[in-house]
VOVEXBA-977412 format. One line per 5 residues: number of its first residue (from 1); their letters; for each residue x, y, z negated of C-alpha. Coordinates in steps of 0.02 Angstrom, whole numbers, plus 50000, padded with zeros to 5 digits. Layout:
BEGIN
NUM = a = X/Y/Z  ...
This chain:
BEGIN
1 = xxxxx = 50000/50000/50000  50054/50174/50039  50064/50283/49882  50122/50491/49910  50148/50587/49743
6 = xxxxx = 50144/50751/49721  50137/50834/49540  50017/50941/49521  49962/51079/49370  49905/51038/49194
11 = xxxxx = 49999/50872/49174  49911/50818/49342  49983/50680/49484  49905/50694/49671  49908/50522/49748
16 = xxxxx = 49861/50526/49939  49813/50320/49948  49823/50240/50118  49720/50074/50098  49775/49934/50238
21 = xxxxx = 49647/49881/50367  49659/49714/50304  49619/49757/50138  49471/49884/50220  49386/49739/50302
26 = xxxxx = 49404/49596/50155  49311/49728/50047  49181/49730/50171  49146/49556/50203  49158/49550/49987
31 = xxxxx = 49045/49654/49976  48903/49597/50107  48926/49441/50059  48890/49501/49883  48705/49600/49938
36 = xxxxx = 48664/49463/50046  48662/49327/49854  48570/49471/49766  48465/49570/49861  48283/49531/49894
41 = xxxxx = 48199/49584/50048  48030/49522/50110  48012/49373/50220  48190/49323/50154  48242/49182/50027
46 = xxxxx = 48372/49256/49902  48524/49215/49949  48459/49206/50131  48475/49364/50232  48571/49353/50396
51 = xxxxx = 48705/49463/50389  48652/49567/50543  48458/49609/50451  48564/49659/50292  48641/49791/50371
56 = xxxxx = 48489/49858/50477  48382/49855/50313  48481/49929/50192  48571/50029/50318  48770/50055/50370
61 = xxxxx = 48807/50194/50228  48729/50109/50100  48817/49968/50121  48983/50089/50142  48948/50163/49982
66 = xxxxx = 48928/50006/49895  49118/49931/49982  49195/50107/49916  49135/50111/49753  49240/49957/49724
71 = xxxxx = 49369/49989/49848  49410/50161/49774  49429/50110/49607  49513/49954/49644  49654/50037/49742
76 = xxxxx = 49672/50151/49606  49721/50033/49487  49846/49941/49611  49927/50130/49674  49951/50163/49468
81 = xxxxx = 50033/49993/49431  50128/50002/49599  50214/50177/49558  50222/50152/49373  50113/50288/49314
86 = xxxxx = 50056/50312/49148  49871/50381/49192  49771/50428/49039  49595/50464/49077  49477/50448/49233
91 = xxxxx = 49523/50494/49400  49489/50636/49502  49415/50602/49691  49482/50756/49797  49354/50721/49928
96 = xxxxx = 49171/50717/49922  49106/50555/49900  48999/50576/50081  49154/50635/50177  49254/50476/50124
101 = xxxxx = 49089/50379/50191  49096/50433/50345  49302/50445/50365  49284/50244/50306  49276/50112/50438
106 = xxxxx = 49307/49909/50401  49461/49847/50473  49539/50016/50494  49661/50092/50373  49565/50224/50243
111 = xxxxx = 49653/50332/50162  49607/50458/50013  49652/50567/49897  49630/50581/49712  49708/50645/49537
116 = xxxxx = 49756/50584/49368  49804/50650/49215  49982/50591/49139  50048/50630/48979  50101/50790/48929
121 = xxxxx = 50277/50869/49012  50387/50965/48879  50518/51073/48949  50661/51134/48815  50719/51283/48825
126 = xxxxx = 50782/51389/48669  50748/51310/48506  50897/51344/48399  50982/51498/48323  50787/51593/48352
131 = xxxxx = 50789/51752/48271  50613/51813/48212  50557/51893/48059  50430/51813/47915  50349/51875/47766
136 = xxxxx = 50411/51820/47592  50306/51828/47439  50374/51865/47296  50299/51801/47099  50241/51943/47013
141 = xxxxx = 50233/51919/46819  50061/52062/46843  49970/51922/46936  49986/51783/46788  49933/51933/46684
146 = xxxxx = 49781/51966/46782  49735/51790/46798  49730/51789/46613  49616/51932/46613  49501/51862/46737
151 = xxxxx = 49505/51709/46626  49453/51801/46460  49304/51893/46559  49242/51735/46621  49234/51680/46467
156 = xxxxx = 49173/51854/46389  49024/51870/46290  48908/52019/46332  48856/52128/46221  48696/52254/46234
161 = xxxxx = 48757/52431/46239  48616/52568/46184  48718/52699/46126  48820/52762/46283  48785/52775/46464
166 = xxxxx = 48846/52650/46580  49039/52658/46623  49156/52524/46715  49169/52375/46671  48987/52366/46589
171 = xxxxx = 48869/52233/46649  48706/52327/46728  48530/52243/46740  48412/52347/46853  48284/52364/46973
176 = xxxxx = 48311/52437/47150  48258/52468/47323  48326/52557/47462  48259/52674/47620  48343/52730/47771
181 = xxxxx = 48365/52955/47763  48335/53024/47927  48431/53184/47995  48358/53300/47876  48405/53194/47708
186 = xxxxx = 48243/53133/47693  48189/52953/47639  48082/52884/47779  47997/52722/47826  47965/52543/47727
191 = xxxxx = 48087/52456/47596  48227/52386/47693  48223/52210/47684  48379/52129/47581  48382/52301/47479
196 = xxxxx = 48274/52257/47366  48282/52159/47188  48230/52149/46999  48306/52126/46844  48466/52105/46939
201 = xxxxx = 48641/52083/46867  48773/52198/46936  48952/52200/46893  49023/52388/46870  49176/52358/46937
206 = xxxxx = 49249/52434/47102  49246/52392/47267  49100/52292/47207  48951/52306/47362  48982/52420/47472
211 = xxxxx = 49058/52611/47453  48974/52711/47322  48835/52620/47254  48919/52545/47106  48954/52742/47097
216 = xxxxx = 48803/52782/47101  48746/52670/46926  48886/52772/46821  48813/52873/46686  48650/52817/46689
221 = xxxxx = 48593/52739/46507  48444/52612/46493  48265/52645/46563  48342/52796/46647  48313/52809/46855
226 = xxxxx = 48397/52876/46971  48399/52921/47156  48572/52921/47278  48627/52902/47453  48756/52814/47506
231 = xxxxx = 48829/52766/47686  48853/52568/47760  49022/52544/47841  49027/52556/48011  49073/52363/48020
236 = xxxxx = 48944/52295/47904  48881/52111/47945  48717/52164/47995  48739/52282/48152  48544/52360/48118
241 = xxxxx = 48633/52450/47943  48789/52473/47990  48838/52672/47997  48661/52690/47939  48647/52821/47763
246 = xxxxx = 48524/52743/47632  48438/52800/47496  48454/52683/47336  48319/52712/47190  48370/52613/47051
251 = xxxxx = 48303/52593/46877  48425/52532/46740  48332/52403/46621  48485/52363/46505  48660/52366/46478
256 = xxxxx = 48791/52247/46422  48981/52264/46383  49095/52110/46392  49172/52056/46228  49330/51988/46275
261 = xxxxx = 49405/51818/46159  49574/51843/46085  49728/51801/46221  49799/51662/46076  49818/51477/46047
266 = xxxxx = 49628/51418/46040  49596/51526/46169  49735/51435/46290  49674/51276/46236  49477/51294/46263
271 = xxxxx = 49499/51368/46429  49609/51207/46475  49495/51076/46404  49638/51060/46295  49789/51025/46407
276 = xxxxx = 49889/51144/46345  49894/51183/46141  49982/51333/46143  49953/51515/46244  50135/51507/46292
281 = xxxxx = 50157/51333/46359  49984/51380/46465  50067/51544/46524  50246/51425/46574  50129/51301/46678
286 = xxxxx = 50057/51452/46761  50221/51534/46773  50291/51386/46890  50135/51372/46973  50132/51546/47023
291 = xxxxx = 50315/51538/47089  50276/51374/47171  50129/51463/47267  50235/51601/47316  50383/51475/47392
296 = xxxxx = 50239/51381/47473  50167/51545/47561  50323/51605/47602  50365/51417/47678  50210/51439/47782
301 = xxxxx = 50230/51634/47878  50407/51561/47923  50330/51403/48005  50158/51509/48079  50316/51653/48155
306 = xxxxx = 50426/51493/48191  50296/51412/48295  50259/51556/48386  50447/51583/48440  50450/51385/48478
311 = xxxxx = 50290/51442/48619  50374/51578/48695  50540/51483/48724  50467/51322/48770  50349/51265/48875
316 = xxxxx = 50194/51123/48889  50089/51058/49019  49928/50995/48940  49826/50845/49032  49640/50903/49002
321 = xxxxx = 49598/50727/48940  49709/50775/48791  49654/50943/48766  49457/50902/48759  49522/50743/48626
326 = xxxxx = 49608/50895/48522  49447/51005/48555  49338/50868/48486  49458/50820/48323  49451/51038/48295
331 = xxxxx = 49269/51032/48286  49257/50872/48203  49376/50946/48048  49274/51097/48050  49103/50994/48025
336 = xxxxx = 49197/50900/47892  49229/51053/47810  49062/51150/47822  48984/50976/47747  49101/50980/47594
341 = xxxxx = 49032/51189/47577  48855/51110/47581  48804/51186/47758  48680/51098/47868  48791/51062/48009
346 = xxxxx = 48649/50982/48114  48594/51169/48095  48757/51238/48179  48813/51098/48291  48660/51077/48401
351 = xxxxx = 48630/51007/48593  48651/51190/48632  48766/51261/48555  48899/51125/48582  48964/51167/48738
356 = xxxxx = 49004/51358/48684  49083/51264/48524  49192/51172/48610  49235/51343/48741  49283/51423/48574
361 = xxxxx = 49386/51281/48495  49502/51271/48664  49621/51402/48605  49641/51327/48443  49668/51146/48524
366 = xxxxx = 49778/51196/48643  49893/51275/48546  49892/51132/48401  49931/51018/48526  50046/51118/48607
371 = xxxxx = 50150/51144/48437  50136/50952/48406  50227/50920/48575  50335/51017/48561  50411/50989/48393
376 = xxxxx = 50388/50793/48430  50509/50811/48573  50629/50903/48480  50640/50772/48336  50668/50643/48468
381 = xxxxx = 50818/50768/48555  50909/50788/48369  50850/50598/48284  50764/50690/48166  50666/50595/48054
386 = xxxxx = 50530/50581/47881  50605/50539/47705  50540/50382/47649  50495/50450/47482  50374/50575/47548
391 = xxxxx = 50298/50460/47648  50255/50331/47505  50217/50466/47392  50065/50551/47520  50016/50381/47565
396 = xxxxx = 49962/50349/47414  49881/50509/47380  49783/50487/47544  49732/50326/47472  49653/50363/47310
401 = xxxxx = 49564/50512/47397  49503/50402/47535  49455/50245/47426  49393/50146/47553  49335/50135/47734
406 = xxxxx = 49495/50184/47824  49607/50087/47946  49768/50073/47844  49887/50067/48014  49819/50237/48089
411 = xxxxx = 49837/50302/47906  50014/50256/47920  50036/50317/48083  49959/50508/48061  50071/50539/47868
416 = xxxxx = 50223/50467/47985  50187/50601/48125  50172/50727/48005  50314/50713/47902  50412/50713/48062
421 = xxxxx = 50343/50879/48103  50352/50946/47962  50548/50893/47926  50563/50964/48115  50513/51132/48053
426 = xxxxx = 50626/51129/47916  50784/51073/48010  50736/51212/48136  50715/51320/47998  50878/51329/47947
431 = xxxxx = 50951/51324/48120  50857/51513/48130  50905/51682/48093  50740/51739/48003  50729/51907/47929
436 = xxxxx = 50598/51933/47782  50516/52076/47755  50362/52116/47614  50206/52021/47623  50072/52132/47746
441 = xxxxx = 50216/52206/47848  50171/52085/47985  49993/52060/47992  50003/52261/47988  50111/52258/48147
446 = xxxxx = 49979/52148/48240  49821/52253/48210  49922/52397/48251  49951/52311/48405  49793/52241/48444
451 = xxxxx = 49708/52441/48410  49843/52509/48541  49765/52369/48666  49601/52427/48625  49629/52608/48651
456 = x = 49702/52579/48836
């Protein structure tokens, strides 16, 4: 058999297939010989239908359509195994299936033209000594100290206040409702829906709601009301507010102060069920915790800036076969995840909406898979590999979460990926020049960056 290659886009082979005449015309006697033991026509036995009758009832492209549909695929497989391709996926005919009707004829050489996906091509480029710049983070002892703050006003008591007007850090229970002001400063129209509530429990604290309504409850002492205006932000969630001025009435029915516990030894060992006795072995756990979370952010900006540089020097060509696979293991992780929040995902992931899903997941995909690739070819290059200890260490984590119902092989297989990965982005790690600058510094730079796009 005749086989041309020719390498097309997106991890793509072209094969132009010529098919022998030979082969052409033992298809065709196959495959009347085949209609003439199953198909029933009138006045005939099955089994029983001259050949010549077959062909005038069902008719010649009928009968064509039925040889191809076997030929095709057949010829296919024996082009693939002939060339030693590794094809992943269905085929691609590049000819209507009518043309290649009428082009065959038995005992005549046919040929055609299709495509198949083959894995993925990686093509490295630069991927040591990359220069790029990542943002560290830094333990600050203030953040254990506010932590402990949060702690003792969670587990506050409140207190009614009746002497004083409200201030921050009270606890406010009041009625209100709000109305749109027209151009003159004027409440007009109905209640607004969602602006509305009773005997509701507002923290004074700021940037609490939106701008100036926590303001706006200030100085105001029980059964007191008061009227003020305040102003959504121009990006508020719901687009029919946002911008809009409003006019709050509220009414405050009481007021409560929290009573913070004493910062001491029972205190440390109530809010840990006990785990720790004392305040200051509780504050030395938190102390390492907090430094561990900082080392662990700061791990993950140099791997998200790493990656990045790794795209821009490197290159991929995805098959599409792979990409929808990644597409559908994105989606399926997010459904996994909106389950664990409690969301109805029958109520997001409908009939309809799957298809715009799945448009919206390609970036993600692409560029997951992409990274994978890439770093996967680079371990191979430098015989980089996972520590043993790691790998026995998460698989037994996976297992306890997991319990049951998994296939322990493909368990094995996915911590073994990626630990390789994720040693691969270490090694590279220190093979880079990486400059750190203050947590914010970059994510500043971007928006920067995407305004100035927006303003040309």
């Amino acid at each position: 058999m005749k086989v041309i290659q020719e390498k097309l886009p997106a991890s793509q082979i072209g094969l132009e297939i010529e098919v022998p005449a030979d082969v052409t015309q033992k298809a065709y006697d196959d495959t009347v010989r085949k209609l003439a033991r199953t198909v029933n026509l009138p006045g005939f036995r099955k089994g029983k239908v001259p050949k010549q009758i077959l062909i005038q009832r069902l008719g010649s492209n009928r009968i064509k359509a039925s040889v191809l549909e076997d030929l095709i695929d057949d010829s296919l497989k024996a082009a693939i195994a002939q060339e030693n391709i590794e094809a992943l996926g269905n085929f691609q005919l590049k000819s209507s299936f009518d043309d290649l009707i009428s082009a065959y004829q038995p005992g005549e050489a046919f040929t055609f033209k299709a495509a198949v996906d083959v894995p993925a091509s990686v093509t490295l480029n630069t991927y040591k000594g990359l220069s790029f710049k990542a943002e560290k983070t830094e333990y600050n002892p203030a953040d254990l100290e506010e932590f402990l703050s949060q702690k003792q006003r969670e587990a506050a008591t409140l207190v009614p206040v009746e002497d004083r007007a409200a201030q921050l850090g009270d606890v406010a229970i009041a009625d209100y409702e709000g109305r749109y002001v027209n151009a003159a400063g004027e409440e007009e129209g109905e209640v607004i829906p969602g602006t509305q509530a009773e005997d509701f429990s507002i923290d004074l604290e700021e940037g609490k709601f939106i701008p100036g309504f926590i303001d706006g409850f200030i100085g105001l002492k029980p059964e007191e009301t008061k009227k003020f205006t305040v102003t959504f932000p121009e990006d508020y969630g719901n687009e029919e507010m946002a911008g809009k001025q409003v006019s709050f009435t509220v009414t405050l029915k009481e007021l409560k102060n929290r009573e913070l516990p004493e910062l001491d030894d029972e205190f440390a060992s109530e809010a840990t069920s006990e785990e720790f006795e004392t305040l200051a072995a509780w504050k030395e756990s938190l102390e390492a915790q907090f430094k561990e979370n900082a080392e662990i952010s700061t791990k993950n900006s140099v791997r998200r800036y790493l990656l990045e540089q790794l795209a821009e020097n490197n290159s991929v060509e995805l098959p599409e076969v792979s990409v929808n696979e990644e597409v559908t293991a994105v989606l399926t992780q997010q459904m996994m995840e909106f389950s664990r929040m409690g969301i109805d995902v029958n109520r997001i992931f409908t009939k309809d909406m799957i298809p715009k899903l799945r448009e919206t997941a390609r970036p993600e995909a692409e560029q997951r898979l992409g990274n994978s690739l890439i770093l996967t070819e680079i371990a191979k290059v430098e015989n980089i590999d996972f520590d043993a200890d790691k790998f026995n260490d998460r698989l037994t984590e996976a297992k306890a979460e997991l319990k049951e119902g998994f296939d322990e092989a493909r368990l094995q297989e996915a911590i073994k990926e990626e630990l390789t990965l994720e040693a691969t982005l270490d090694w590279l790690a220190e093979q880079s020049k990486i400059e750190f600058v203050p947590v914010g510094t970059l994510e500043a730079d971007e928006d920067d960056f995407d305004a100035a796009d927006e303003e040309e």
